[in-house]
C-alpha positions as CSV (number, residue, x, y, z in Angstrom):
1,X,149.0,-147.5,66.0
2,X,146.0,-145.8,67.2
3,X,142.7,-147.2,66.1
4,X,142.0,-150.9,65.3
5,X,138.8,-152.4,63.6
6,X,137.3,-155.5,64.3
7,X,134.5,-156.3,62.2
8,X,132.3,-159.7,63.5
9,X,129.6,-161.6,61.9
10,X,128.8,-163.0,65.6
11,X,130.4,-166.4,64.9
12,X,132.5,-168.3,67.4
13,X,135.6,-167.4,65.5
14,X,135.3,-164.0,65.4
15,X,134.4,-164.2,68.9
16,X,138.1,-165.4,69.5
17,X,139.5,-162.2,67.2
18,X,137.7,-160.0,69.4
19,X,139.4,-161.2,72.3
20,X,142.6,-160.9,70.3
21,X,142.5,-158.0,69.5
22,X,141.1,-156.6,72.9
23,X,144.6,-158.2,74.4
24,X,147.1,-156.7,71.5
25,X,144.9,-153.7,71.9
26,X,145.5,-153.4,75.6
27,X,149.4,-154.0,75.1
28,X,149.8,-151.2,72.0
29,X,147.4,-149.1,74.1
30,X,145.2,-148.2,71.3
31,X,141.1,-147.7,70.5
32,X,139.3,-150.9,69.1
33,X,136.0,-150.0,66.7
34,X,133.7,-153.0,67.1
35,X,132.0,-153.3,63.4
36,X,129.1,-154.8,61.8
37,X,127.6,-154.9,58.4
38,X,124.1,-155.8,57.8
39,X,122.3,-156.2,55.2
40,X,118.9,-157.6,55.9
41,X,116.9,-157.9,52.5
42,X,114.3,-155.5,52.7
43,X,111.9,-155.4,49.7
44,X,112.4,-152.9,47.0
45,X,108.8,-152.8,46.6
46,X,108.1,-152.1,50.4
47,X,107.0,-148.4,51.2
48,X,109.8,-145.7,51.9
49,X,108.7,-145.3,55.6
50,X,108.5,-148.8,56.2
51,X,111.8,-150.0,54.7
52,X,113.2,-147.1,56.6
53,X,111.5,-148.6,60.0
54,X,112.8,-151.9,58.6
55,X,116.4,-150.9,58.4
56,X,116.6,-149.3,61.6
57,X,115.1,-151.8,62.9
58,X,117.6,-154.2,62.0
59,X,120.4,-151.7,63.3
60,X,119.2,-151.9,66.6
61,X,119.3,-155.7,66.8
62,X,122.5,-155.8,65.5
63,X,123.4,-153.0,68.1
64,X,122.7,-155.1,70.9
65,X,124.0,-158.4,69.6
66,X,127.2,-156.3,69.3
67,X,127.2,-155.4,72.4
68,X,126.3,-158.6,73.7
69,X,129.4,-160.0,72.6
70,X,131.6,-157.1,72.6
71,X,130.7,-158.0,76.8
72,X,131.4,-161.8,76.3
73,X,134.9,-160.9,74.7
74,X,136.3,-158.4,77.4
75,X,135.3,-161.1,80.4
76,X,136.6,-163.8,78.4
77,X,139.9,-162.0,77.9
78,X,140.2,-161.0,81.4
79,X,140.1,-157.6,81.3
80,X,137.8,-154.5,82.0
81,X,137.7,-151.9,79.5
82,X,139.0,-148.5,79.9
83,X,136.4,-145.4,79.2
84,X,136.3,-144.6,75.9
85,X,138.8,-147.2,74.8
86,X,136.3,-148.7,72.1
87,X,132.8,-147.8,69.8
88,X,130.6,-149.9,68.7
89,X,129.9,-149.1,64.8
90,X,126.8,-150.6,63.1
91,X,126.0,-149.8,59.4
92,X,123.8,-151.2,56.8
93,X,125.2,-152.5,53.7
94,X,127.0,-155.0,52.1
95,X,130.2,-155.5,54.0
96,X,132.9,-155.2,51.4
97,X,131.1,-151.7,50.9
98,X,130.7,-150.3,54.2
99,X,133.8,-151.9,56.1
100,X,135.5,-148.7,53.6
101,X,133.0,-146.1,55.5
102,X,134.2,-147.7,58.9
103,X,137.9,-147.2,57.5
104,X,137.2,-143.6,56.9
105,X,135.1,-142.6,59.3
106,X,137.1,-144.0,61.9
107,X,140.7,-143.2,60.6
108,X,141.4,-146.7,61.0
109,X,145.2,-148.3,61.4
110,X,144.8,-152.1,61.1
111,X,142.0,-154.6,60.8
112,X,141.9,-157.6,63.3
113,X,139.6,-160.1,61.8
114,X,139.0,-163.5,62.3
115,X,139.0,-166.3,59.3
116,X,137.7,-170.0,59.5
117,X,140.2,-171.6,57.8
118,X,140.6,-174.5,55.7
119,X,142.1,-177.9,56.0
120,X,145.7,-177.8,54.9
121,X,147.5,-174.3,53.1
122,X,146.9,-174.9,49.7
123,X,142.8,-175.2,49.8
124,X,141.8,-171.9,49.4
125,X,138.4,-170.3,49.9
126,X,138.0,-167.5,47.4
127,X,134.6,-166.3,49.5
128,X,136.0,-165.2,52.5
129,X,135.8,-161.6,53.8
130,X,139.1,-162.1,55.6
131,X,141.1,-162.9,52.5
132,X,139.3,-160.5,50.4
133,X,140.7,-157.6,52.2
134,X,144.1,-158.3,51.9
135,X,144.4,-156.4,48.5
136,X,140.9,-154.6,49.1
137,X,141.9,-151.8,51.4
138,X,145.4,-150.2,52.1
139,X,145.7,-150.9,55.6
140,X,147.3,-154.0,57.0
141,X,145.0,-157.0,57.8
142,X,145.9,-158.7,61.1
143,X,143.8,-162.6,60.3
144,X,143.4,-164.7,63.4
145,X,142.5,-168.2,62.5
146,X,140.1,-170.5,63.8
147,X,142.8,-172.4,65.6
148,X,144.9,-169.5,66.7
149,X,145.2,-168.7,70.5
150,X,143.7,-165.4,72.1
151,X,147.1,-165.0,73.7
152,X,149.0,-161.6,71.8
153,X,152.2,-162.3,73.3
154,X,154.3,-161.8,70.1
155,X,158.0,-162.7,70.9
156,X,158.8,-164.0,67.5
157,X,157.3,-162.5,63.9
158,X,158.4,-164.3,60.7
159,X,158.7,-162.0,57.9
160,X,158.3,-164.1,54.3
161,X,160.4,-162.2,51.9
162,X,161.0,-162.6,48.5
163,X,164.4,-160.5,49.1
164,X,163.7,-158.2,45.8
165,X,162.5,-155.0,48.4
166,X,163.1,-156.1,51.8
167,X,164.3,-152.7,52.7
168,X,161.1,-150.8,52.2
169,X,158.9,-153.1,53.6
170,X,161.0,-154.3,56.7
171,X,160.4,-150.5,58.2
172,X,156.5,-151.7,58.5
173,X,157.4,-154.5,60.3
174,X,160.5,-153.0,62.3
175,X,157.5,-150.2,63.5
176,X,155.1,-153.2,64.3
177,X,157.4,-155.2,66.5
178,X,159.0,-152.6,68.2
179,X,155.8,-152.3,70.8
180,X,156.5,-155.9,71.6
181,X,160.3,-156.4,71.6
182,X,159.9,-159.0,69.2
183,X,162.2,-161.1,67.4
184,X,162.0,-160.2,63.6
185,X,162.8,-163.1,61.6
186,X,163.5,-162.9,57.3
187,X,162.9,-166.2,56.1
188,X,163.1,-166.9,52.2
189,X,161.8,-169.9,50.7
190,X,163.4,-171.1,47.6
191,X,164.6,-172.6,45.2
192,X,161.8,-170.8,42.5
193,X,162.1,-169.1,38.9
194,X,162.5,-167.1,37.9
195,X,165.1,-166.4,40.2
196,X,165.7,-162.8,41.4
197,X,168.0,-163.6,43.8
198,X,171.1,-166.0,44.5
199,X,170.8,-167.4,47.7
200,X,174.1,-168.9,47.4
201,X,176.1,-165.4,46.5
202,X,173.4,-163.6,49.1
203,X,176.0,-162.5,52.3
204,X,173.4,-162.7,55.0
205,X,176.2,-161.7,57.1
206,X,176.7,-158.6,55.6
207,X,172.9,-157.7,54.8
208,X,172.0,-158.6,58.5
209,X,174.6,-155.9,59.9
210,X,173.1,-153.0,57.0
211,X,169.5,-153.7,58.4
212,X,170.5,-153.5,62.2
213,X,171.9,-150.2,61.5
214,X,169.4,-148.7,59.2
215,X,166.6,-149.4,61.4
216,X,168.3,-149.4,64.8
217,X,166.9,-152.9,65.6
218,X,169.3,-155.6,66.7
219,X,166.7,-158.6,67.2
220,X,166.7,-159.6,63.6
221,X,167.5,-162.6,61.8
222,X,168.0,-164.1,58.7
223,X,167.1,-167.9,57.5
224,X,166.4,-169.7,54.3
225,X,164.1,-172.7,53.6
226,X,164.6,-174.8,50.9
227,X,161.4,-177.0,49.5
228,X,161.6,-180.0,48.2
229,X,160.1,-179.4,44.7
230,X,160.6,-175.4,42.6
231,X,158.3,-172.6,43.5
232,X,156.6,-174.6,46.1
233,X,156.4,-171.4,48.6
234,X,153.6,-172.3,51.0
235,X,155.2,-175.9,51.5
236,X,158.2,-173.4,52.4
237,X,155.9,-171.3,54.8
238,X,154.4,-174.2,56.4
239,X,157.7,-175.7,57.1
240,X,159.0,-172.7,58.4
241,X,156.1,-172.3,60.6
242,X,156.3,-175.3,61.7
243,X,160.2,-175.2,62.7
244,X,160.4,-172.1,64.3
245,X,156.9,-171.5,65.6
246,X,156.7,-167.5,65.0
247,X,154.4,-165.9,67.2
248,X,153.2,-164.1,64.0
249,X,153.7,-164.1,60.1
250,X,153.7,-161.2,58.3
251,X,153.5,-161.1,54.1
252,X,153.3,-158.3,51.6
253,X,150.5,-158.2,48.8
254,X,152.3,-157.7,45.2
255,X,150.6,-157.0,42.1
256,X,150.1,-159.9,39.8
257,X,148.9,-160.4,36.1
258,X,145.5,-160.5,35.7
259,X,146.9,-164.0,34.3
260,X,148.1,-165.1,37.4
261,X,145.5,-163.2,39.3
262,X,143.0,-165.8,37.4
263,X,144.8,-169.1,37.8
264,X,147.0,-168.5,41.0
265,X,145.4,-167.9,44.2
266,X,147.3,-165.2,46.3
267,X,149.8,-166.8,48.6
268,X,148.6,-164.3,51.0
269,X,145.0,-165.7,50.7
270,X,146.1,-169.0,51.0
271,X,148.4,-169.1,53.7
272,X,145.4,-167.1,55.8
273,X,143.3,-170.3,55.4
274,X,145.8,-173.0,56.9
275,X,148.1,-171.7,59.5
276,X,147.2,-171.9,63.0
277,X,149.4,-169.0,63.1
278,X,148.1,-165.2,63.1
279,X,148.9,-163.5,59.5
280,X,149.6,-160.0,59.4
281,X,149.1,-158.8,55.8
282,X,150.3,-155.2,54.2
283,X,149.4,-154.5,50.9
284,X,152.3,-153.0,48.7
């Protein structure tokens, strides 16, 4: 992992990302790019020199309100950058339009982005920037809620799985925790149809021992969670959470109807809006 973006609309809560990902930043040793959109409304009508003095005039505030708290988040964290260990990147532009730029220009490895959060996992807010990436770009999306703490000391990551290609995506997360020694834990929530997989014929035993091999990673586990009610998967998640106390989730986007795109909010969305828990999101 070498570069990581951290885009900020100067709220409190991204305030606390910041800081986040200055401390996991400091541990993987790699370059943070502080980012920030704007997009002023400058009249259409306005002359060409003025609404280019307008929008660079705009960029400059932004500049030093980024660096303003860019300063605020490093003595907050405890710890004095490096030279040349971040850059400051202001453009103007919507940000679901530019935060693309920032990904390019930057060769950018993983967002760290803060989300507000709402009151309990299933209320989902379909506005956020946060959730919105998670099937927007192909990088993963690191979301630190509201509620999260600044400390990155990841000892535990709990990896939801729906056990149909854990092999393929457990390499991402093998290559994630590897920089902190972490425990990696599989957890599968069931029951839910259609079912793909027979937890009761599923030799965890047997599986456990393949992985450890394949990826040369002893520290990983295996648990299920069963709901109380069918295809009740964040109920699963937030009891899981909630027993175990993982240091980090981590989920994988899948494609989805446009059906169930329309009437069933991403679990991945979700979840990122009711965990106190950082989420970790790869898009498959």
């Amino acid at each position: 992992m070498k570069t990581i973006l951290v885009p900020t609309d100067f709220s409190d809560n991204a305030l606390k990302a910041m800081q986040y990902a200055i401390r996991f930043a400091n541990t993987t040793s790699s370059r943070l790019v502080f980012f920030r959109a704007t997009d002023t409304i400058v009249p259409e009508t306005a002359p060409v020199h003025l609404y280019h003095e307008l929008v660079k005039s705009d960029i400059e505030e932004n500049t030093e309100e980024l660096k303003q708290q860019v300063s605020k988040a490093y003595a907050l964290s405890g710890i004095t950058p490096a030279p040349d260990s971040y850059s400051l990147s202001v453009e103007y532009g919507a940000f679901k339009n530019m935060i693309h730029v920032a990904i390019k220009n930057y060769h950018v490895d993983l967002i760290i982005m803060g989300t507000q959060g709402a009151s309990g996992l299933k209320k989902v807010f379909f506005g956020s920037n946060t959730a919105s990436l998670f099937t927007q770009v192909d990088i993963p999306v690191l979301a630190v809620p509201a509620d999260a703490s600044t400390d990155t000391t990841i000892t535990k990551i709990g990896y939801a799985s729906d056990l149909t290609d854990f092999g393929d995506e457990l390499a991402k997360v093998v290559a994630f925790a590897k920089p902190f020694n972490a425990a990696i834990e599989l957890f599968h929530v069931y029951p839910v149809y259609p079912q793909l997989v027979d937890v009761n014929k599923f030799d965890k035993e047997k599986v456990l021992k393949t992985l450890i091999a394949k990826f040369d990673y002893s520290n990983l586990h295996i648990t299920f969670i069963q709901t109380e009610y069918d295809n009740d998967i964040i109920a699963g998640i937030e009891q899981y959470v909630t027993q175990e106390k993982p240091s980090l989730l981590v989920m994988f986007t899948h494609e989805r109807s446009w059906f169930d795109k329309l009437f069933n909010p991403s679990i991945s969305q979700s979840v990122a809006f009711g965990t106190k828990t950082p989420l970790l999101v790869f898009k498959k």
